[in-house]
PDB file of N, H, CA, C and O in Angstrom:
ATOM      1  N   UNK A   1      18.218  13.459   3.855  1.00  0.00           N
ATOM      2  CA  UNK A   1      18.772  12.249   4.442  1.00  0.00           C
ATOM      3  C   UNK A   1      17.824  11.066   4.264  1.00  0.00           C
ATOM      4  O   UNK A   1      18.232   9.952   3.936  1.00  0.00           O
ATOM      5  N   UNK A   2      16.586  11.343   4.486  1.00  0.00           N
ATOM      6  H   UNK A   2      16.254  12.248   4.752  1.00  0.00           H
ATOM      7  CA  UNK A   2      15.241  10.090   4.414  1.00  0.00           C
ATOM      8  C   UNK A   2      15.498   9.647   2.699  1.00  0.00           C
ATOM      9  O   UNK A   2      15.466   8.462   2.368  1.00  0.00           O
ATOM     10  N   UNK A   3      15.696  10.522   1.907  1.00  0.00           N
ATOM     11  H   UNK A   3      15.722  11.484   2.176  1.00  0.00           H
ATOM     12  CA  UNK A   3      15.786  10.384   0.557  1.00  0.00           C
ATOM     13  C   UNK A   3      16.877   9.319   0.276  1.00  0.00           C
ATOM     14  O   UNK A   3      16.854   8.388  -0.529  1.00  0.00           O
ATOM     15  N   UNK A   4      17.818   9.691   1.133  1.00  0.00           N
ATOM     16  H   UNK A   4      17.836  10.448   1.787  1.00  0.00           H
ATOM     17  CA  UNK A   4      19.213   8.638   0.598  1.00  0.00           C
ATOM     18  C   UNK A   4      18.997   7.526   1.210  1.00  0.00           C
ATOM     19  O   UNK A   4      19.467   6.557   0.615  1.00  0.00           O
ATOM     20  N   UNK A   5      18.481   7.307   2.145  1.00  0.00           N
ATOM     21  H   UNK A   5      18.100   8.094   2.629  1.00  0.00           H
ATOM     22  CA  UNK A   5      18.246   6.040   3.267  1.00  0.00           C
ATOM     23  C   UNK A   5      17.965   5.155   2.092  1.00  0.00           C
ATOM     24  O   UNK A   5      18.621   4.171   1.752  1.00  0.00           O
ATOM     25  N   UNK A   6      16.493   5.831   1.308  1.00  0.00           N
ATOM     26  H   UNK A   6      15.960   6.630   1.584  1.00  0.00           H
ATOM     27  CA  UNK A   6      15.309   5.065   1.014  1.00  0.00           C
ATOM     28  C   UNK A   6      15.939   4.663   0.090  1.00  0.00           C
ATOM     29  O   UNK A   6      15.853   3.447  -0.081  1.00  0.00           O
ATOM     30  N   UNK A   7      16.889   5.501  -0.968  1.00  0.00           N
ATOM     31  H   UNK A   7      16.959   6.489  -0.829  1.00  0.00           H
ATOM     32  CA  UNK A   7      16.956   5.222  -2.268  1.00  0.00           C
ATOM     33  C   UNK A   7      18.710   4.198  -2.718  1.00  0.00           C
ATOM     34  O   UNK A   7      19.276   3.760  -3.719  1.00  0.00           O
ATOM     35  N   UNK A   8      18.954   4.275  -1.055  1.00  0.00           N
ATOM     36  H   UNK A   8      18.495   4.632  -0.241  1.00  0.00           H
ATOM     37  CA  UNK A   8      20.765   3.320  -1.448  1.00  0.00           C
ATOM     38  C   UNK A   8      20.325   1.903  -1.986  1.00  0.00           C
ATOM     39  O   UNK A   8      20.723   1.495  -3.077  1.00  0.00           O
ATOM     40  N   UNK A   9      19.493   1.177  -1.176  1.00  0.00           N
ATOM     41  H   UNK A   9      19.171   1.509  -0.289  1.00  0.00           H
ATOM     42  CA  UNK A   9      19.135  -0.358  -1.458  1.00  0.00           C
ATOM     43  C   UNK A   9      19.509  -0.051  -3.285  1.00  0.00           C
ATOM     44  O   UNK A   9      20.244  -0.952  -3.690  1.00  0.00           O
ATOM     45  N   UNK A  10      19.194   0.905  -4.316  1.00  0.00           N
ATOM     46  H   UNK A  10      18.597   1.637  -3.987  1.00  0.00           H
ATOM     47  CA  UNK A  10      18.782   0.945  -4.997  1.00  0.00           C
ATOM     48  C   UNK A  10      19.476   1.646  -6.165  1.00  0.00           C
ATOM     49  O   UNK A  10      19.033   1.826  -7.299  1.00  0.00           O
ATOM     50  N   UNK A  11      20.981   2.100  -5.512  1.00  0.00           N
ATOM     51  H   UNK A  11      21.341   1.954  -4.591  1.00  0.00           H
ATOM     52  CA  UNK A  11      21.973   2.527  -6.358  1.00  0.00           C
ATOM     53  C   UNK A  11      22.810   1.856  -6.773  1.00  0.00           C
ATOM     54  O   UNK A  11      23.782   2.494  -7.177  1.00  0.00           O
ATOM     55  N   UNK A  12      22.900   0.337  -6.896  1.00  0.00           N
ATOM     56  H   UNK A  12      22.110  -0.181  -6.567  1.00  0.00           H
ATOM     57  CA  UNK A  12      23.059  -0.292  -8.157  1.00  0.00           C
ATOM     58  C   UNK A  12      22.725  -0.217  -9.462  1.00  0.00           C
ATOM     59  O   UNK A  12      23.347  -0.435 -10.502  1.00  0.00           O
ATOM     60  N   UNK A  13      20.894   0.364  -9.046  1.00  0.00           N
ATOM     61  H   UNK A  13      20.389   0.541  -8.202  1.00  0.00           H
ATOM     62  CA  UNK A  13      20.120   0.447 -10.942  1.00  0.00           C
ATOM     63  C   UNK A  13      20.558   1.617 -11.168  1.00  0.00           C
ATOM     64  O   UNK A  13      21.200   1.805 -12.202  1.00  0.00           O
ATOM     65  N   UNK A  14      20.248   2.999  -9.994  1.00  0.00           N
ATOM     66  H   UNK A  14      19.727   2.846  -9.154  1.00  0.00           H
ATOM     67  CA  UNK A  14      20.382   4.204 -10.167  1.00  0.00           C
ATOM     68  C   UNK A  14      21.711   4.879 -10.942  1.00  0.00           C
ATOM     69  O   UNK A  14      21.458   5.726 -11.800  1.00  0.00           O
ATOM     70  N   UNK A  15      23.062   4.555 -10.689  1.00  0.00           N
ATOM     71  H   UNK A  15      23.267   3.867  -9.992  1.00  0.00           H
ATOM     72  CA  UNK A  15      24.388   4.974 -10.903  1.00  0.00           C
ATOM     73  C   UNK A  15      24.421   4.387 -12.418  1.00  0.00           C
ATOM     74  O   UNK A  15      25.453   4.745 -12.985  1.00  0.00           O
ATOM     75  N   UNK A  16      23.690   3.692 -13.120  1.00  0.00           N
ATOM     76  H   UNK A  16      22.851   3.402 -12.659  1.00  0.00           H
ATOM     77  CA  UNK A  16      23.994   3.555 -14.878  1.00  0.00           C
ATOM     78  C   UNK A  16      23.035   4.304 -15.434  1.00  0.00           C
ATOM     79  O   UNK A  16      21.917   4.479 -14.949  1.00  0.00           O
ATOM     80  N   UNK A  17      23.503   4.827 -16.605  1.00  0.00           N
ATOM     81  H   UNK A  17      24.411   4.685 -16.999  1.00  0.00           H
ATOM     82  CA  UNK A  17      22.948   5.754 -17.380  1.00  0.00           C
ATOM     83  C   UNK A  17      22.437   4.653 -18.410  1.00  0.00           C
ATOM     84  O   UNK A  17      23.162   3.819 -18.953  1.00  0.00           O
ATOM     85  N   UNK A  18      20.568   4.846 -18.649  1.00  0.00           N
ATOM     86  H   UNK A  18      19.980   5.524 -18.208  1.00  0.00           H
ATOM     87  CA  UNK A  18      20.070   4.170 -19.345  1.00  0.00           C
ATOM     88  C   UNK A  18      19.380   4.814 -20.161  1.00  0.00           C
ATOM     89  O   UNK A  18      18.840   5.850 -19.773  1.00  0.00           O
ATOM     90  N   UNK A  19      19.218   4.369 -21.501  1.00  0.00           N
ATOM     91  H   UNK A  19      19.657   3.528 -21.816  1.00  0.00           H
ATOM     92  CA  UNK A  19      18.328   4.644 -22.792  1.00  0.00           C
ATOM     93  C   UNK A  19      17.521   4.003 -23.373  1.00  0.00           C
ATOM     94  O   UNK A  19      17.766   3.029 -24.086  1.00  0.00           O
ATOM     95  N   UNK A  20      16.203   4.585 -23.084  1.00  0.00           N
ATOM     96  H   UNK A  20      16.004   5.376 -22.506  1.00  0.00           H
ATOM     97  CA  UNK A  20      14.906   3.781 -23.736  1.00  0.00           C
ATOM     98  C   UNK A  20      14.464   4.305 -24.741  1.00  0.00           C
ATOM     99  O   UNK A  20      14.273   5.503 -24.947  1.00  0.00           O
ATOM    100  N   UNK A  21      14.235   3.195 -25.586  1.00  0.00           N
ATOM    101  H   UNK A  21      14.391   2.221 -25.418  1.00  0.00           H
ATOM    102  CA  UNK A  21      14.061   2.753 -27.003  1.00  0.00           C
ATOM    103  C   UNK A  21      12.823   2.178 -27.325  1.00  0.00           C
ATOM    104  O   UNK A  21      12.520   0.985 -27.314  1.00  0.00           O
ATOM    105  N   UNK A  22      11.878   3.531 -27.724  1.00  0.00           N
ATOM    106  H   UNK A  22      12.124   4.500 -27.733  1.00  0.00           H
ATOM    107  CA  UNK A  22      10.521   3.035 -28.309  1.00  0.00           C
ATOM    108  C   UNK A  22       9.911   3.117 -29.515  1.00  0.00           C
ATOM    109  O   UNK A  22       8.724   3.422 -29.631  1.00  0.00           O
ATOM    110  N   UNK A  23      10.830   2.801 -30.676  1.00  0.00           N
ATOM    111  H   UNK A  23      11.795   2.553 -30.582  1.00  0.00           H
ATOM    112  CA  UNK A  23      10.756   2.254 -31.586  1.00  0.00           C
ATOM    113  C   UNK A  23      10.156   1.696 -32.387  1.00  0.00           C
ATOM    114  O   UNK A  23       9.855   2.038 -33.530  1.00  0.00           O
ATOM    115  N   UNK A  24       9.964   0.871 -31.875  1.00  0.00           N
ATOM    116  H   UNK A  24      10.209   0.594 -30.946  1.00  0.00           H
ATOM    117  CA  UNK A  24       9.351  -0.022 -32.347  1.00  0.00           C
ATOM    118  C   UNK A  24       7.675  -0.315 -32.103  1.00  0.00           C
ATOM    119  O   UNK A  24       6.782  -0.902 -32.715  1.00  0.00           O
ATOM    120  N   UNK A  25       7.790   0.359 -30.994  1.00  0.00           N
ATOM    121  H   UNK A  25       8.514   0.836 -30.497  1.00  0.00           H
ATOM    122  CA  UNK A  25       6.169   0.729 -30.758  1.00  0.00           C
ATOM    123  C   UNK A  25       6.065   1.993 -31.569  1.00  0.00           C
ATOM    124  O   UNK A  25       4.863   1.974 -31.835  1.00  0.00           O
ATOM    125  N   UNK A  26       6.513   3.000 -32.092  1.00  0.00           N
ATOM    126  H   UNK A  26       7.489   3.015 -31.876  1.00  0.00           H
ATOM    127  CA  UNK A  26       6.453   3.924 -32.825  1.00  0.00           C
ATOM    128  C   UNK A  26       6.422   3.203 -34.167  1.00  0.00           C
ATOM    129  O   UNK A  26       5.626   3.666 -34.984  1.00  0.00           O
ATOM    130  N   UNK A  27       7.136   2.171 -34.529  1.00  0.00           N
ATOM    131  H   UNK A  27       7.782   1.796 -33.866  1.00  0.00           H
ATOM    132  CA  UNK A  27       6.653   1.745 -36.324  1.00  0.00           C
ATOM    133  C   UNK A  27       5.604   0.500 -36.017  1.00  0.00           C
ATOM    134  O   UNK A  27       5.641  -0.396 -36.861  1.00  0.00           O
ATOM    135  N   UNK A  28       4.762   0.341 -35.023  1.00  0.00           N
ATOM    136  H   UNK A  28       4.733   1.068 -34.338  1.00  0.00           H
ATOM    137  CA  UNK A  28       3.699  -0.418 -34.982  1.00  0.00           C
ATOM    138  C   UNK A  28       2.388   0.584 -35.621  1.00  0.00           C
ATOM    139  O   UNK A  28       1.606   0.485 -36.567  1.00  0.00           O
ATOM    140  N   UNK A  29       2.704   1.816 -34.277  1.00  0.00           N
ATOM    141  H   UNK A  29       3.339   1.897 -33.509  1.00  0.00           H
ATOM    142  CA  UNK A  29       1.570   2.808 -34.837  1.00  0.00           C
ATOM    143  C   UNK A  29       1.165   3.149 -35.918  1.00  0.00           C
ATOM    144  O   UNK A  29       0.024   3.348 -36.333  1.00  0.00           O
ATOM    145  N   UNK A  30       2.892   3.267 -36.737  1.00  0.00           N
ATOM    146  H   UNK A  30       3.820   3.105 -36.399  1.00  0.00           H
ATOM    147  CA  UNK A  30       2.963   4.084 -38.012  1.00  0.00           C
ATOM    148  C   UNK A  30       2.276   2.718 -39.213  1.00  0.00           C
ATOM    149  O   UNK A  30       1.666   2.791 -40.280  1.00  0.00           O
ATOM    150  N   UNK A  31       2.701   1.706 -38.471  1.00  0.00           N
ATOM    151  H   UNK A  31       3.197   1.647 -37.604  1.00  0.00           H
ATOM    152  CA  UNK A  31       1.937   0.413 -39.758  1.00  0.00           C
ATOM    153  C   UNK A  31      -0.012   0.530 -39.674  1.00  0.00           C
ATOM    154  O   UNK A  31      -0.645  -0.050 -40.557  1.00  0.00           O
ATOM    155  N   UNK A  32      -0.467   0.991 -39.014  1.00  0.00           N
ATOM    156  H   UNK A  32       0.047   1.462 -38.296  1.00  0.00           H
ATOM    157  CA  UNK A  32      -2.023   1.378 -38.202  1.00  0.00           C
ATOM    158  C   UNK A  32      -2.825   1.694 -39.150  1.00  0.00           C
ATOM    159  O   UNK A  32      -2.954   2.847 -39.561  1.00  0.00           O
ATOM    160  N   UNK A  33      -3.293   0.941 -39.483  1.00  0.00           N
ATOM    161  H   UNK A  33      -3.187   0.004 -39.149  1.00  0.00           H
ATOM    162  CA  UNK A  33      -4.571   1.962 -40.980  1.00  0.00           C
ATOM    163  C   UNK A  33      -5.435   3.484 -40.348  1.00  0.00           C
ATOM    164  O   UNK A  33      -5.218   3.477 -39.137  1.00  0.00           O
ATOM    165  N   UNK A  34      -5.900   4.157 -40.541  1.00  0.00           N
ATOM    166  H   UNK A  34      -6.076   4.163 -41.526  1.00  0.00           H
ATOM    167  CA  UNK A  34      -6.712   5.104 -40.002  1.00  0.00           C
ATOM    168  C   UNK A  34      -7.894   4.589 -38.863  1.00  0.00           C
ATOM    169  O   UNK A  34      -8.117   5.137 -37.783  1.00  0.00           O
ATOM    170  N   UNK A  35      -8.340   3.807 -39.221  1.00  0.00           N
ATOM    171  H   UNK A  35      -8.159   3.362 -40.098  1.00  0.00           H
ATOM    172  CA  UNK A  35      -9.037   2.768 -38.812  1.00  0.00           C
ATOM    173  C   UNK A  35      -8.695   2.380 -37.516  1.00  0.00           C
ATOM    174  O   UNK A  35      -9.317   2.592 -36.476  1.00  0.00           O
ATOM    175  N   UNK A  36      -7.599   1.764 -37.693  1.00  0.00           N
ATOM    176  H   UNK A  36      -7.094   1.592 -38.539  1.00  0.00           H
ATOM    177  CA  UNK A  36      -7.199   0.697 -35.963  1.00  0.00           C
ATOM    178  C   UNK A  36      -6.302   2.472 -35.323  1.00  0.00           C
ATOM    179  O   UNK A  36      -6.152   2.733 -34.130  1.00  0.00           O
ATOM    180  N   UNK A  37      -5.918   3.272 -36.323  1.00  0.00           N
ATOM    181  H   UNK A  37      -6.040   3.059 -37.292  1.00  0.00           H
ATOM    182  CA  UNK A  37      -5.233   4.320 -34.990  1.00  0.00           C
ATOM    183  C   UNK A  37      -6.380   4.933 -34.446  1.00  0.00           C
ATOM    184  O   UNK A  37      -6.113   5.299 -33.302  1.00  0.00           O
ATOM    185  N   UNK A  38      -7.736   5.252 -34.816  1.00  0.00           N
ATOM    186  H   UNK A  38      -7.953   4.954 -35.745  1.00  0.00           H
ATOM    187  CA  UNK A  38      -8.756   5.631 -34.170  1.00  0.00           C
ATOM    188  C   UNK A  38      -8.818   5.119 -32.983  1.00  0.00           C
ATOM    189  O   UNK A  38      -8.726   5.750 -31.930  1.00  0.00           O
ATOM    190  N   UNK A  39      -9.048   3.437 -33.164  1.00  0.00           N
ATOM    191  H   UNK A  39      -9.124   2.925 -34.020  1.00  0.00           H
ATOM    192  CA  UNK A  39      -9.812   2.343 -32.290  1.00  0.00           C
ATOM    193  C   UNK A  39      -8.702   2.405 -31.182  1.00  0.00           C
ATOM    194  O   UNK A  39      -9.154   2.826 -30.117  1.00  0.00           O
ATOM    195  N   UNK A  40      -7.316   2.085 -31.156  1.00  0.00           N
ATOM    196  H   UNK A  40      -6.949   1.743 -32.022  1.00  0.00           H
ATOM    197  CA  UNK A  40      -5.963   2.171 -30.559  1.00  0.00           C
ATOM    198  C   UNK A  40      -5.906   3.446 -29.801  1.00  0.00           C
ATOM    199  O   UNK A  40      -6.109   3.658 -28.605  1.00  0.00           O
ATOM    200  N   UNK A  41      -5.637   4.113 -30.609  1.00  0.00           N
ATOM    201  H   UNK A  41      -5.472   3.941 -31.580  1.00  0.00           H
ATOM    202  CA  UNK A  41      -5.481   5.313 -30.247  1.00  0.00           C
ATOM    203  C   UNK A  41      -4.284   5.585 -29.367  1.00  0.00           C
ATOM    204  O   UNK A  41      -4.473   6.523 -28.593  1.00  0.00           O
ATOM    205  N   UNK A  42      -2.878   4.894 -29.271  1.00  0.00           N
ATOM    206  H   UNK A  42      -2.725   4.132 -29.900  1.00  0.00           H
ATOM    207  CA  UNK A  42      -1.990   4.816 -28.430  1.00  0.00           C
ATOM    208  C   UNK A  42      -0.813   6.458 -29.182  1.00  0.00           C
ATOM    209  O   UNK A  42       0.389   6.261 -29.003  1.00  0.00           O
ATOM    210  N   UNK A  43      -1.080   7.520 -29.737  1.00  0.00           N
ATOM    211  H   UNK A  43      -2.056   7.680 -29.882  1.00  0.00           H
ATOM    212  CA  UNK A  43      -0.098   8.203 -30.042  1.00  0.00           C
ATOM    213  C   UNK A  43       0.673   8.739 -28.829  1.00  0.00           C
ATOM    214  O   UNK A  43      -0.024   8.991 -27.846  1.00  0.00           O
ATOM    215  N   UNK A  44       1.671   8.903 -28.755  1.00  0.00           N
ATOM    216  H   UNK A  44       2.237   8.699 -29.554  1.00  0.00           H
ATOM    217  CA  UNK A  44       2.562   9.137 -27.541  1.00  0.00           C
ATOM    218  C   UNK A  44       2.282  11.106 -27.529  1.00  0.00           C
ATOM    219  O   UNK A  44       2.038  11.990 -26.708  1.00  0.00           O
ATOM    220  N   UNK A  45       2.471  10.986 -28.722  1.00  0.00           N
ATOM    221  H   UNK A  45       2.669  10.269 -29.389  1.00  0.00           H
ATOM    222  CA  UNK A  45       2.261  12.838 -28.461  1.00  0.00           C
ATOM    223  C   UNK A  45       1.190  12.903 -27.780  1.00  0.00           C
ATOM    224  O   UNK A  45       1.190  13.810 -26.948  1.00  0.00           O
ATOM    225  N   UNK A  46       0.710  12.571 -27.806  1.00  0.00           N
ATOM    226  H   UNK A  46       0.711  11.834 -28.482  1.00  0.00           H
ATOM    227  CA  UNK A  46      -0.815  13.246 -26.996  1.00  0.00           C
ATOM    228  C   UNK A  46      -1.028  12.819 -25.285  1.00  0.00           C
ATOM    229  O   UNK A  46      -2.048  13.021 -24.626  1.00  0.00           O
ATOM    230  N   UNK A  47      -0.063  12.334 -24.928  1.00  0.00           N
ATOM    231  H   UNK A  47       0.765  12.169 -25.464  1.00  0.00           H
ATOM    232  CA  UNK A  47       0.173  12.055 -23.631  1.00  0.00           C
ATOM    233  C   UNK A  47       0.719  13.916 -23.134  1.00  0.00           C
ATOM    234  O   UNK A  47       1.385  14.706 -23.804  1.00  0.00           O
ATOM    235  N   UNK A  48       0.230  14.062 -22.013  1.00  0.00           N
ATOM    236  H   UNK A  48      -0.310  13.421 -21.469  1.00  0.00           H
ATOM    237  CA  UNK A  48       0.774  14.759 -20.821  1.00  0.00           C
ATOM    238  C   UNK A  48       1.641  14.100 -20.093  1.00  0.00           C
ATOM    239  O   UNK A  48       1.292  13.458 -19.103  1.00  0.00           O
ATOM    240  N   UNK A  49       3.076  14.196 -20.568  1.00  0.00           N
ATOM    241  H   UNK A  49       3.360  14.718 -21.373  1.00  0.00           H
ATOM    242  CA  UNK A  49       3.982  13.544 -19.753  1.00  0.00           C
ATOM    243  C   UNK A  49       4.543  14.024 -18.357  1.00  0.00           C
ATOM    244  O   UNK A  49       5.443  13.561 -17.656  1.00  0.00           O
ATOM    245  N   UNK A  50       3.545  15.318 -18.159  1.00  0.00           N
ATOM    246  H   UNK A  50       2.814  15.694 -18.729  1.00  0.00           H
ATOM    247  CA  UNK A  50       4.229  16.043 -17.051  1.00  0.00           C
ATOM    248  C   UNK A  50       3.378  15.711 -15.428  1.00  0.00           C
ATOM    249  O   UNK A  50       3.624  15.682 -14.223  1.00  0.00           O
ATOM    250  N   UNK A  51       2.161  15.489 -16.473  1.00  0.00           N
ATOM    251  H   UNK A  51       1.961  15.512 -17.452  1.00  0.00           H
ATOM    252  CA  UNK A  51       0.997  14.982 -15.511  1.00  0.00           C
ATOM    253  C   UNK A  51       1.365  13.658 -15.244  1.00  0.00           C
ATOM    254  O   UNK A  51       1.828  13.243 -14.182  1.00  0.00           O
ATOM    255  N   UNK A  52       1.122  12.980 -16.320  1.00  0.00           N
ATOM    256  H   UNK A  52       0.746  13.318 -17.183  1.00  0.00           H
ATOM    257  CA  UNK A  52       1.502  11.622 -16.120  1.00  0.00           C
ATOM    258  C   UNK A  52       3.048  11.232 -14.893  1.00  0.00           C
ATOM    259  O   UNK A  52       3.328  10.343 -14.090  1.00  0.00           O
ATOM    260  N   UNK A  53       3.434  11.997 -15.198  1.00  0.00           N
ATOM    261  H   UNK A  53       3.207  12.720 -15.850  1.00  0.00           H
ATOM    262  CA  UNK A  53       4.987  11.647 -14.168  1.00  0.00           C
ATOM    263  C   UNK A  53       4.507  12.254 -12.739  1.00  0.00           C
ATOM    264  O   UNK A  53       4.667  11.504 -11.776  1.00  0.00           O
ATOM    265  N   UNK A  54       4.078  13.213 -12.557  1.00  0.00           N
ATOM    266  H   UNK A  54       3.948  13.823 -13.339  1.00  0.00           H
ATOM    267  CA  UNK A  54       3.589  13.465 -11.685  1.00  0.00           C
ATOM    268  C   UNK A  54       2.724  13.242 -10.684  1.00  0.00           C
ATOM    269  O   UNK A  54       2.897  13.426  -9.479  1.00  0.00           O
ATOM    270  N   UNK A  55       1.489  12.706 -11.431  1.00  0.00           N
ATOM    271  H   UNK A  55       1.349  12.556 -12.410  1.00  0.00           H
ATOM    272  CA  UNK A  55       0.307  12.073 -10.613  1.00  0.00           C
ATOM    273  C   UNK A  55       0.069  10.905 -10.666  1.00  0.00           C
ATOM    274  O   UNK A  55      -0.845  10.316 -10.088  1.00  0.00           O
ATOM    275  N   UNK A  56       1.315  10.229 -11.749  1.00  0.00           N
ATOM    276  H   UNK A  56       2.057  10.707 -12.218  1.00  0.00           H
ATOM    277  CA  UNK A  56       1.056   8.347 -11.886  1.00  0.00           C
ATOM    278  C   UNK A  56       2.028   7.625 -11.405  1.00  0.00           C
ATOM    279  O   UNK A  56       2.029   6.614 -10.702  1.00  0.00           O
ATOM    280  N   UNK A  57       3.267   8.577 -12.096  1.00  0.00           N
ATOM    281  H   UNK A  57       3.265   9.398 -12.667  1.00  0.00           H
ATOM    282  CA  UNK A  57       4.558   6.813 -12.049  1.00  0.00           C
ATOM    283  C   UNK A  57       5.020   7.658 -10.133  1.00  0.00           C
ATOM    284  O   UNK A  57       4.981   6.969  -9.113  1.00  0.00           O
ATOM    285  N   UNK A  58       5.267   8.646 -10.130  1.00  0.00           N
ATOM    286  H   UNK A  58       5.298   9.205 -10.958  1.00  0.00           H
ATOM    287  CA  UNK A  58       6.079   9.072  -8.940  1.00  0.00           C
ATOM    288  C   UNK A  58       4.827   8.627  -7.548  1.00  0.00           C
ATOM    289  O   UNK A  58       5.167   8.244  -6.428  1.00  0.00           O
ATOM    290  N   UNK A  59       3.425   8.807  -8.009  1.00  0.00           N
ATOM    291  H   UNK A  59       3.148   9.118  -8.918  1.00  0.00           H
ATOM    292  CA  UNK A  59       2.690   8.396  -6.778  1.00  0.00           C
ATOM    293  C   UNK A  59       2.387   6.881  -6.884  1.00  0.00           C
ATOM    294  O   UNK A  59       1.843   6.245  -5.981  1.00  0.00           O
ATOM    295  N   UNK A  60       2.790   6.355  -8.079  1.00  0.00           N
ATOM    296  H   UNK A  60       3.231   6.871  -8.813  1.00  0.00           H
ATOM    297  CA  UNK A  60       2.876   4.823  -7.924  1.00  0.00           C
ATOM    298  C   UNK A  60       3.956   4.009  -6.984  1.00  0.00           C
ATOM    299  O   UNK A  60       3.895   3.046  -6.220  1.00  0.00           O
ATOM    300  N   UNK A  61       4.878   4.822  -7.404  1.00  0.00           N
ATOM    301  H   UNK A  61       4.927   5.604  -8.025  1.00  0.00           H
ATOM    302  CA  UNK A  61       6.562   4.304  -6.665  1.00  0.00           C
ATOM    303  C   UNK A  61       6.165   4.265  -5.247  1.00  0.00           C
ATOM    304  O   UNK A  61       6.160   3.296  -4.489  1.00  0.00           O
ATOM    305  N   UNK A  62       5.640   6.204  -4.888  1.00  0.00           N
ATOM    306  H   UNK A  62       5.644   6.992  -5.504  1.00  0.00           H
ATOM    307  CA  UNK A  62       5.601   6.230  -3.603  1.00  0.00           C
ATOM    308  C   UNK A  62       4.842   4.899  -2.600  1.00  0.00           C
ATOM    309  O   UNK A  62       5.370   4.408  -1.602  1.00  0.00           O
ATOM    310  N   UNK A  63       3.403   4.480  -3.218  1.00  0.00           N
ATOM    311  H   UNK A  63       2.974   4.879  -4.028  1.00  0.00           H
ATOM    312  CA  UNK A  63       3.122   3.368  -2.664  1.00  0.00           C
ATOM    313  C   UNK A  63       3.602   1.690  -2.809  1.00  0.00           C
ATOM    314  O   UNK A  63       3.868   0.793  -2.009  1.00  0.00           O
ATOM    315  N   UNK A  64       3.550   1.814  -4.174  1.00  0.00           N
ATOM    316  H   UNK A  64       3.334   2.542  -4.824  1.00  0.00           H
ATOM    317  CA  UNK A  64       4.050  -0.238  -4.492  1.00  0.00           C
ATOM    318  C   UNK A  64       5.724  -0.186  -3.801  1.00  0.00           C
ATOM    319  O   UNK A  64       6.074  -0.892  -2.855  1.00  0.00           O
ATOM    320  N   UNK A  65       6.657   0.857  -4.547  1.00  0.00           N
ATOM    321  H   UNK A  65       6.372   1.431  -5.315  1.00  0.00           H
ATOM    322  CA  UNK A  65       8.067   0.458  -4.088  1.00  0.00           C
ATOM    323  C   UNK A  65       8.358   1.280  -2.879  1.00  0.00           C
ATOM    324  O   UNK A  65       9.438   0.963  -2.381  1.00  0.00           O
ATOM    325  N   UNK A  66       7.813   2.116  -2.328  1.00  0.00           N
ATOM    326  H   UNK A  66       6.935   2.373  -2.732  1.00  0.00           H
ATOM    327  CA  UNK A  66       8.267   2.494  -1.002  1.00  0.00           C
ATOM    328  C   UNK A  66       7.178   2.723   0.268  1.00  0.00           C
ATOM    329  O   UNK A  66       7.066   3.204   1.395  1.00  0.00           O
ATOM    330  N   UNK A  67       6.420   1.957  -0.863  1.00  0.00           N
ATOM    331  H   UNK A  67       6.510   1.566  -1.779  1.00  0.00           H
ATOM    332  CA  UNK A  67       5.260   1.778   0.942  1.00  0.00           C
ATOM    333  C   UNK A  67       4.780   2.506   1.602  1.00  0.00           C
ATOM    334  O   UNK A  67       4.319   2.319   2.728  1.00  0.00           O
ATOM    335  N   UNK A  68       4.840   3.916   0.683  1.00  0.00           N
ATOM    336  H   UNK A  68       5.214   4.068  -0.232  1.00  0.00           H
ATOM    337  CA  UNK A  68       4.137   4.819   1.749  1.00  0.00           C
ATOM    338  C   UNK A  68       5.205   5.998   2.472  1.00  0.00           C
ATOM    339  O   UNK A  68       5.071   7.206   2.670  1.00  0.00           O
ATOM    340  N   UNK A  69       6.170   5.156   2.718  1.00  0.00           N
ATOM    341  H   UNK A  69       6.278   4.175   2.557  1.00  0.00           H
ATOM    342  CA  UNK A  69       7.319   6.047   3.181  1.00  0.00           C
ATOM    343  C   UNK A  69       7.957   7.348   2.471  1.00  0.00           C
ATOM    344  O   UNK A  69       8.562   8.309   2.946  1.00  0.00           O
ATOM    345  N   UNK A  70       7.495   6.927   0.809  1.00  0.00           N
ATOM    346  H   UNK A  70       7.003   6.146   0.423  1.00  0.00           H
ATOM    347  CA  UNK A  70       8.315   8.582   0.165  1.00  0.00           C
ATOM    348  C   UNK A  70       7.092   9.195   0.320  1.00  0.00           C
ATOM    349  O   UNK A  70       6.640   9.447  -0.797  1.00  0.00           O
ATOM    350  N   UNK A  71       6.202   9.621   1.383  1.00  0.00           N
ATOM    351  H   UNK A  71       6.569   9.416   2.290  1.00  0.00           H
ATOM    352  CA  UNK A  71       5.007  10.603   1.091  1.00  0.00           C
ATOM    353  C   UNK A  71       5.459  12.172   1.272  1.00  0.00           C
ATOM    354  O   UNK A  71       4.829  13.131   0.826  1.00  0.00           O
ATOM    355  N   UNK A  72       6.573  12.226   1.950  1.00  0.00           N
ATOM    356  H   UNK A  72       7.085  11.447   2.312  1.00  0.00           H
ATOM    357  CA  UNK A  72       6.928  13.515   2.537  1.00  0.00           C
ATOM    358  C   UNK A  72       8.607  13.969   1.316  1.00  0.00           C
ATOM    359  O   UNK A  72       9.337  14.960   1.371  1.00  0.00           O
ATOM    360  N   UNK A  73       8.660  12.827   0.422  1.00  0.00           N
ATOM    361  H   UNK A  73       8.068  12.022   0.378  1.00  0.00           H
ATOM    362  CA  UNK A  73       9.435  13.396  -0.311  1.00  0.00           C
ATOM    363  C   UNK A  73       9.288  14.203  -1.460  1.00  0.00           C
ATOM    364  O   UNK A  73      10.281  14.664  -2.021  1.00  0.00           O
TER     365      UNK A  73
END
């Protein structure tokens, strides 16, 4: 129930199905001499996206967009 409270303000964005498109940051990399992909070093594979979702964007939300309040979600 705390879950739906928090998250109605917010089912306008939630209820459309969206697709992100990174592209184009993918043929930036691929333009990269050996050189600047060293220095850069931005390859997406090599991200832990499980960690990352886990210990960054979801405990980010919890504080900037819900203040603390999703701690128990």
């Amino acid at each position: 129930m705390l879950y739906f409270i928090l998250i109605s303000p917010y089912q306008p964005t939630y209820s459309y199905f969206y697709r992100f498109d990174n592209s184009n940051i993918r043929q930036l990399y691929e333009d990269l001499s050996t050189e600047e992909k060293q220095v850069f070093g931005f390859d997406f594979n090599d991200i832990d996206w499980d960690t990352y979702m886990k210990k960054i964007h979801i405990q980010g939300l919890r504080k900037h967009v819900l203040k603390g309040l999703g701690s128990k979600l």
